[in-house]
C-alpha positions, 0 to 999 in steps of 0.5 A: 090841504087840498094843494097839498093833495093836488100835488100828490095827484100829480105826482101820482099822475106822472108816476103812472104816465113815466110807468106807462112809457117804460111798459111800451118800451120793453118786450115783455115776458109772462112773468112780467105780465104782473107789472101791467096787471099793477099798472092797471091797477093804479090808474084805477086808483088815480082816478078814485084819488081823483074822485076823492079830491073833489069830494069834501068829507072823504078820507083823503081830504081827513088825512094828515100831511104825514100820510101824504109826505110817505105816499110822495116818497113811495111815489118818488122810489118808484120813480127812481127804480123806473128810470134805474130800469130805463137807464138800464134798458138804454144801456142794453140798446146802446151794446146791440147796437154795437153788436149789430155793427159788428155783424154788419162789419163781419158780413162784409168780411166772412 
């Protein structure tokens, strides 16, 4: 079980590191402000998993594989519907760019 659990910690783990560097990489709005509060919120939570994993009698060592196949699939929609927005964001990049080509070229002609 514990393997198990060491899987889902890393899962986790990377969940909130690819979350971190998808945070660094935008610019922010105020209503967006409640996706860093989250962030926060689960690396709070890694570390508690963490704490857990290491102790014997907590809930997490208790818990069936079936909660930890459902916190392994949330985890992996999340992921997903970060790089949906990564995608998304390079993409929003890639036409700037061009656009500031075209500025660039329409200096020179105007």
């Amino acid at each position: 079980m514990i393997e198990t659990h060491e899987k889902a910690y890393a899962e986790i783990k990377s969940l909130y590191d690819e979350l971190q560097t998808y945070l660094d990489s935008i610019i922010m709005t105020p209503e967006q402000e409640h996706i860093c509060l989250k962030c926060e919120k689960l690396g709070d939570k890694i570390v508690e998993y963490n704490i857990s994993i290491i102790t014997n009698n907590s809930r997490l060592s208790q818990s069936s594989n079936e909660v930890l196949s459902s916190l392994l699939e949330e985890v992996s929609l999340a992921r997903a519907t970060i790089k949906n927005d990564i995608n998304k964001l390079k993409s929003v990049a890639k036409a700037a760019s061009a656009i500031d080509k075209v500025l660039e070229k329409l200096v020179g002609v105007v």
